[in-house]
C-alpha positions as CSV (number, residue, x, y, z in Angstrom):
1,X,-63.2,-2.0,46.2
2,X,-60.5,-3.8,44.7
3,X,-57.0,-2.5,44.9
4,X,-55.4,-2.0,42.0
5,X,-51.6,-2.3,42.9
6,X,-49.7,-2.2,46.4
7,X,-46.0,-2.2,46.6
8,X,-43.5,-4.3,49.2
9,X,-39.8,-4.1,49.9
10,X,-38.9,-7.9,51.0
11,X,-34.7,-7.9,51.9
12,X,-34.3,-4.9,49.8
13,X,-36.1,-6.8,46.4
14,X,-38.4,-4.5,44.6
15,X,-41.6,-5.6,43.0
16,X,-44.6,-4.2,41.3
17,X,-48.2,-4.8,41.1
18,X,-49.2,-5.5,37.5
19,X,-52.6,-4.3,35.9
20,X,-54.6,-7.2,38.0
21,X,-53.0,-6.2,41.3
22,X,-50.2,-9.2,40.9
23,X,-46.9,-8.3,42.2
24,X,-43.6,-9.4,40.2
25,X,-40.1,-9.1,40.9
26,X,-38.1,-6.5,38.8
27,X,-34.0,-6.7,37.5
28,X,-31.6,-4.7,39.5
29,X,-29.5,-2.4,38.8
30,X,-32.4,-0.3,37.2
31,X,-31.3,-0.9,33.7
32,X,-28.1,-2.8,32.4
33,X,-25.3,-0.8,32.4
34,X,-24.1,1.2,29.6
35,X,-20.7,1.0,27.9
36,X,-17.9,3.4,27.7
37,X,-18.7,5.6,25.0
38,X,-22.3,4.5,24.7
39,X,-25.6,4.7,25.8
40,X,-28.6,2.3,27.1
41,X,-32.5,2.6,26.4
42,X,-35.0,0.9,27.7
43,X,-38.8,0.2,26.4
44,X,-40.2,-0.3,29.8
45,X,-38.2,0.3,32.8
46,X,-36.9,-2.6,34.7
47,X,-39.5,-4.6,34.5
48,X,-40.1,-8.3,32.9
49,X,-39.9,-8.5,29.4
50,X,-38.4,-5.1,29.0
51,X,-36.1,-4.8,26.1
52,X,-32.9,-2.6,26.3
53,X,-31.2,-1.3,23.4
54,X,-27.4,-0.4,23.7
55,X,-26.1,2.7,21.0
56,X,-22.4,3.8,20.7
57,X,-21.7,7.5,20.5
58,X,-20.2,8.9,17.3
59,X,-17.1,7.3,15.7
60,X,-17.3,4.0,17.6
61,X,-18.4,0.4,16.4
62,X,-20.9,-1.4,19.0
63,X,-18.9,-4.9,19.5
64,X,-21.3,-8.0,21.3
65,X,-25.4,-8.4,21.3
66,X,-27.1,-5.1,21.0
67,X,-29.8,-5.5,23.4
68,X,-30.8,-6.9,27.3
69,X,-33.6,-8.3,28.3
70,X,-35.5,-8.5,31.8
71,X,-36.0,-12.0,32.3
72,X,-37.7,-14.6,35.1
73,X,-35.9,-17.6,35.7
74,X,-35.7,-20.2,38.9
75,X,-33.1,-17.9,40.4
76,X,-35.2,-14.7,40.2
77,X,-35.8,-11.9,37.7
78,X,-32.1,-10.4,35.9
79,X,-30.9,-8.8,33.0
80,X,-29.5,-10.8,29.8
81,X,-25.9,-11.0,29.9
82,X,-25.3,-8.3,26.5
83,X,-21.2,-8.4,26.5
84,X,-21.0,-5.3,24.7
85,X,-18.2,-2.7,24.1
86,X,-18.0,0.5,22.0
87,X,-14.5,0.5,20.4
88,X,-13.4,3.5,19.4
89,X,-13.1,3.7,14.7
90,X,-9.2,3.4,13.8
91,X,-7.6,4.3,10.4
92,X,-5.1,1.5,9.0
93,X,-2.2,0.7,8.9
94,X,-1.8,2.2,12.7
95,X,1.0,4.6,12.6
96,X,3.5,3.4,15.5
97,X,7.0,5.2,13.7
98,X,8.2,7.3,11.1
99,X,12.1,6.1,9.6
100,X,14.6,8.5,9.6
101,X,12.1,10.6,11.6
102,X,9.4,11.2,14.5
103,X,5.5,10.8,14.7
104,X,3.3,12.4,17.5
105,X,-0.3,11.1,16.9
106,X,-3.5,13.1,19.2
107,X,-5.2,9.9,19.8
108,X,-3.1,7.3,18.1
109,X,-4.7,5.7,14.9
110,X,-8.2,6.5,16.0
111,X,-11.0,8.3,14.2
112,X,-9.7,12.6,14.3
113,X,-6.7,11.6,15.5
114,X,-3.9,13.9,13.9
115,X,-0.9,13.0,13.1
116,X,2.3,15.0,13.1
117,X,6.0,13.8,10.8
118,X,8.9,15.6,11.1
119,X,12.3,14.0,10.1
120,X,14.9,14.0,12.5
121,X,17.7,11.9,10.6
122,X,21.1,14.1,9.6
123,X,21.2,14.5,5.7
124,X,17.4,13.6,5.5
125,X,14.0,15.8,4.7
126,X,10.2,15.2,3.5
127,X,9.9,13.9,0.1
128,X,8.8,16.9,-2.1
129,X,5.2,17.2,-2.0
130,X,4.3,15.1,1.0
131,X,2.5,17.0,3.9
132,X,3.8,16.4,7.6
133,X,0.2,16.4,9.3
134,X,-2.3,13.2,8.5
135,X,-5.9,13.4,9.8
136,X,-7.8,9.7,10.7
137,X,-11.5,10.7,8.6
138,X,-14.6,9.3,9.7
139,X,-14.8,7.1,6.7
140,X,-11.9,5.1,8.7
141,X,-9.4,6.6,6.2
142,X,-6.3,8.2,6.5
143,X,-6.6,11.5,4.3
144,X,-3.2,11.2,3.0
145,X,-0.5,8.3,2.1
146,X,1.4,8.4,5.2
147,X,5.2,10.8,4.7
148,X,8.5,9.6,4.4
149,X,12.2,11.0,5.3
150,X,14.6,10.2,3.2
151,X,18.1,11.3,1.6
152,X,18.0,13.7,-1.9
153,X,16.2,11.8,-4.8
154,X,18.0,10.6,-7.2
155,X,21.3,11.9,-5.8
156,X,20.9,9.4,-3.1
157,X,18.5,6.9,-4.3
158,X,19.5,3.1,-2.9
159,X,18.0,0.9,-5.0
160,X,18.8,-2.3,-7.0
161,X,17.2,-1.8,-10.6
162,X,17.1,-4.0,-13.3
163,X,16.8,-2.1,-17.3
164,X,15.5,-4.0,-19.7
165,X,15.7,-3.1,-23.6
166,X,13.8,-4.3,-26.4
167,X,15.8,-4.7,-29.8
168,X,13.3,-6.3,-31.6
169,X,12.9,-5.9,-35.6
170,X,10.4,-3.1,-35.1
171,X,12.9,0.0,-33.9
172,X,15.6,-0.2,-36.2
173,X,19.0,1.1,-35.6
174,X,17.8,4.8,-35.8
175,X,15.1,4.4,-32.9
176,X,17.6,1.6,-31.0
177,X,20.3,4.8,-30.7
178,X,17.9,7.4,-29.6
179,X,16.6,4.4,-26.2
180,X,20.2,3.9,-25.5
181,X,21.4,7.5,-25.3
182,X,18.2,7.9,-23.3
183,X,19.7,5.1,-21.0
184,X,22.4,6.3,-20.4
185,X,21.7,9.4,-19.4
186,X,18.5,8.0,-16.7
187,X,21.5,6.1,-15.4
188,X,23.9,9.0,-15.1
189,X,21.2,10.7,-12.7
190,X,21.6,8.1,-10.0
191,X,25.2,7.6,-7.7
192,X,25.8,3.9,-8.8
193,X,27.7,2.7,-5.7
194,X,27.4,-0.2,-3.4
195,X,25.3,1.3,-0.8
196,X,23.1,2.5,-3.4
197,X,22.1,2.4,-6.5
198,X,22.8,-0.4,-8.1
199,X,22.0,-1.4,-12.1
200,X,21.8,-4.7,-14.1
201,X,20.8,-4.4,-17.3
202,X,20.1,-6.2,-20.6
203,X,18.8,-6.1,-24.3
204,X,16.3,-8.9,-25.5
205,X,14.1,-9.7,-28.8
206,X,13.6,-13.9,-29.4
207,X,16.5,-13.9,-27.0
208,X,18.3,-12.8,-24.2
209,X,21.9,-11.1,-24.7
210,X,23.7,-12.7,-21.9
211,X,27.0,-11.5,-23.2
212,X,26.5,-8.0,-22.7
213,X,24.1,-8.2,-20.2
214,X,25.2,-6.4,-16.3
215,X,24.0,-8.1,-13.1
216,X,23.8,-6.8,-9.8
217,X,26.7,-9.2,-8.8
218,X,28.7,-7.6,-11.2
219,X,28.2,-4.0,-11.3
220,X,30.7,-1.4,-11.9
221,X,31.5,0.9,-9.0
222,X,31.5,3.6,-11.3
223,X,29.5,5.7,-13.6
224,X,31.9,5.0,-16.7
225,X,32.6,1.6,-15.6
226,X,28.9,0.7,-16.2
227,X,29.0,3.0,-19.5
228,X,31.6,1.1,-20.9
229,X,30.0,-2.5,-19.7
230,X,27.0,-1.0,-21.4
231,X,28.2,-0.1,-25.2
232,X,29.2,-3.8,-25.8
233,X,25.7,-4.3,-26.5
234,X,24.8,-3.8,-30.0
235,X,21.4,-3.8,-32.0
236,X,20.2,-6.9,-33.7
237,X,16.4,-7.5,-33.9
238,X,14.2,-10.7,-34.3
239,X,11.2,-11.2,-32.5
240,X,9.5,-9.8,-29.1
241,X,9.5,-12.6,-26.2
242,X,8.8,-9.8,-22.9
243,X,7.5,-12.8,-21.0
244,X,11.2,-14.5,-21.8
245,X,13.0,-11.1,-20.2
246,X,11.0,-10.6,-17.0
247,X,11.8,-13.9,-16.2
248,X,15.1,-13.8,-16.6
249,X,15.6,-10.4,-14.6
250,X,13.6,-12.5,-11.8
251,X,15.9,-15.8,-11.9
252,X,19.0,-14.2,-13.3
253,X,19.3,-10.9,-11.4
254,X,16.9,-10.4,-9.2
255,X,17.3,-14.2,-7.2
256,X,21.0,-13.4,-7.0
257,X,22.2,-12.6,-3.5
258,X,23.7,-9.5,-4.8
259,X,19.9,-8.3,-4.1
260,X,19.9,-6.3,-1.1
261,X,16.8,-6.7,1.4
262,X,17.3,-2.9,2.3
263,X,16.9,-1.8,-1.4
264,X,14.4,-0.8,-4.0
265,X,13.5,-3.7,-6.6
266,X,12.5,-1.8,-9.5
267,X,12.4,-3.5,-13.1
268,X,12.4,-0.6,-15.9
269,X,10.9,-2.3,-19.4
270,X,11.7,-0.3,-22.9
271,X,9.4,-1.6,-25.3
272,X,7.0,-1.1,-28.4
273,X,5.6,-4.0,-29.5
274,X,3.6,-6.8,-28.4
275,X,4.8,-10.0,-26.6
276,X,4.8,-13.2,-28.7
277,X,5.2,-15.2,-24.8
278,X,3.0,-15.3,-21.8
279,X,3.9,-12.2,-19.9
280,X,1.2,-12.9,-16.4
281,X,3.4,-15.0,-15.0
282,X,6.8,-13.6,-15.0
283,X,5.5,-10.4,-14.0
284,X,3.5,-11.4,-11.1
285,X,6.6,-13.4,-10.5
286,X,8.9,-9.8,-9.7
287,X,6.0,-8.1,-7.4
288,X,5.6,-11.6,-5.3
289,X,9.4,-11.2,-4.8
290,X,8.4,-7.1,-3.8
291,X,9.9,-5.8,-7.1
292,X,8.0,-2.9,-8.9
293,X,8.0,-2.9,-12.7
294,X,7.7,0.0,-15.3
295,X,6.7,-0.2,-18.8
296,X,8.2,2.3,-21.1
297,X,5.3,2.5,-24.0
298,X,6.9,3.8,-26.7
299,X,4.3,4.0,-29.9
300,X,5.8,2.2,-32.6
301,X,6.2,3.5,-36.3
302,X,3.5,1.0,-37.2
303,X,0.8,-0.3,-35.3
304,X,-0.8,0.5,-32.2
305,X,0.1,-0.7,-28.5
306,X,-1.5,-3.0,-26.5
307,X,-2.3,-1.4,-23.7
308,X,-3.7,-4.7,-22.3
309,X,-0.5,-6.5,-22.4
310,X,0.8,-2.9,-20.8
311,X,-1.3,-3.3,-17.5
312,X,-1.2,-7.1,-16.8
313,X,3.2,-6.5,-17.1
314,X,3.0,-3.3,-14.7
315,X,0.1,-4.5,-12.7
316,X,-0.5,-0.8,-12.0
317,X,-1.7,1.8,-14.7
318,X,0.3,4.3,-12.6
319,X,3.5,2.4,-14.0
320,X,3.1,2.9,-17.3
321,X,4.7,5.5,-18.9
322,X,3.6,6.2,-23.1
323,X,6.0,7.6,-25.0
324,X,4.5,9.1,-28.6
325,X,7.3,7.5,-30.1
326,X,11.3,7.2,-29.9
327,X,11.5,11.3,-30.1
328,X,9.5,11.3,-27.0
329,X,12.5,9.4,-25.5
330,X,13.6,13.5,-24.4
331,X,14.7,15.7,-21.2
332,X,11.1,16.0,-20.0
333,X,10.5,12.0,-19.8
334,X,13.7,12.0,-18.1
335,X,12.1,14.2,-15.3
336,X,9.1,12.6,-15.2
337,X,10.7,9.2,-14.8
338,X,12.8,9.8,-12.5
339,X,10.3,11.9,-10.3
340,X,8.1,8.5,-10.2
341,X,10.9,6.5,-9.1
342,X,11.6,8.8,-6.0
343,X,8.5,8.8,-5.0
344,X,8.4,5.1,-5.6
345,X,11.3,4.4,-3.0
346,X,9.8,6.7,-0.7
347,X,6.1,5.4,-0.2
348,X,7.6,1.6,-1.0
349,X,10.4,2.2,2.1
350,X,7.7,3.4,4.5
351,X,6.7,-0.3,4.5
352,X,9.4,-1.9,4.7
């Protein structure tokens, strides 16, 4: 009778008879080993030509080849070399630091991590409306835009902003009054000082008014200082060259080194008409140099806007502000403008 399989230990190597009675080495250990974090399968045992399969458990990303095999070579029968590693998911940008304030994170900027803020600065608190928890999701997201601490908004607002006014032919003297009263009072909201807020500001249609216009170099430490700078300019209007104004607030005011590095850019544009220059470039000009602009829309007495021109200036339809016309210029745009700029410096400071 013939046998059908017999079994030898020979210096502690293991082999196994095959179907015909052969015996073949087998790989040691039994199967590769498994990761951290993961698992290993196997399609038959240890022996030649088995296939393993290597599987992360939830939350982690398998890094290196996915499977081992059993092979024979010269040297004897081993296991494929896999190199593998279940990392653990993680949520960017990791979250090392909060300014003006602590973080405490369960299991850093991994997936179900949780994060906690809380401000620790003198004179500082959460921006209204921000939570002080933030949960890493599965989807390797964090579930809210990250918290920041900072002084009263606008009362303490440090920022270098640069207001830009259109005077061209299409407002009139009528609709030029009611966006310079509205000027003044967005700038009486903010403490114009030289630790923080900070203003330059000019009117423009064909051309740019350099004789009444306030850089940051030149500022006023005080509120009626920059009032009074302010009411030398007076209304003429011919033509709508934007593209002309932005880039003058980026080589005039915002290149000068009156810009602090520690401050807000923020470029505020009143306008209701349509740019007769190339706006692209100027604009992406002021957010290379990390400035933030704002378009004003206000609708004009004739025509419509062009909303397209709108979005390639602000670069974000969140920074465009429409404004049914000059009336709209009130007490509740005031709020909402200045609202949007707070929370601007916040999430923008986080970064910085």
């Amino acid at each position: 009778m013939k046998q059908r399989c017999i079994f030898y230990v020979i210096f502690l190597t293991l082999i196994y008879c095959d179907g015909e009675g052969n015996a073949e080495d087998v790989c040691q250990p039994e199967s590769p080993p498994a990761p951290d974090n993961g698992k290993v399968w196997c399609n038959n045992s240890n022996r030649p030509n088995s296939v393993c399969m290597f599987t992360c458990e939830p939350y982690h990303t398998l890094v290196g080849d996915k499977i081992s095999k059993c092979l024979k070579t010269i040297n004897g029968t081993s296991w494929t070399e896999a190199n593998i590693e279940c990392k653990p998911d993680h949520c960017e940008p990791e979250i090392h630091s909060l300014p003006n304030g602590v973080v405490t994170c369960s299991h850093g900027n991994n997936v179900r991590s949780v994060c906690h803020y809380k401000c620790t600065t003198p004179g500082t608190s959460m921006f209204p409306g921000m939570k002080n928890t933030n949960r890493c999701l599965p989807s390797k997201k964090w579930d809210v835009k990250p918290p920041c601490c900072q002084a009263p908004c606008p009362s303490s607002a440090k920022m270098d902003a640069v207001i830009i006014m259109d005077s061209s032919g299409s407002l009139g003297n009528d609709n030029w009054e009611l966006m310079f009263n509205f000027v003044q009072e967005f700038i009486r909201a903010f403490p114009i000082s030289e630790n923080l807020t900070r203003f330059g500001m000019f009117r423009y249609n064909t051309e740019i008014d350099e004789l009444s216009s306030t850089r940051l170099e030149n500022y006023d430490s005080s509120l009626d200082g920059l009032l009074y700078r302010m009411n030398n300019m007076e209304y003429d209007g011919r033509g709508t060259r934007t593209g002309k104004a932005l880039q003058y607030a980026a080589e005039k005011i915002l290149s000068s080194t009156a810009n602090r590095p520690d401050a807000q850019d923020l470029v505020i544009l009143f306008t209701d008409g349509m740019s007769q220059d190339d706006v692209m470039g100027p604009s992406e000009r002021i957010r290379i140099m990390g400035g933030t602009i704002i378009v004003i829309a206000i609708q004009p007495v004739t025509g419509h806007l062009r909303m397209d021109q709108f979005h390639v200036i602000a670069g974000d339809p969140s920074n465009i502000i429409v404004v049914g016309g000059y009336l709209g210029l009130d007490v509740e745009l005031l709020e909402r403008l200045i609202k949007k700029i707070c929370n601007d410096i916040c999430i923008n400071s986080y970064f910085i």
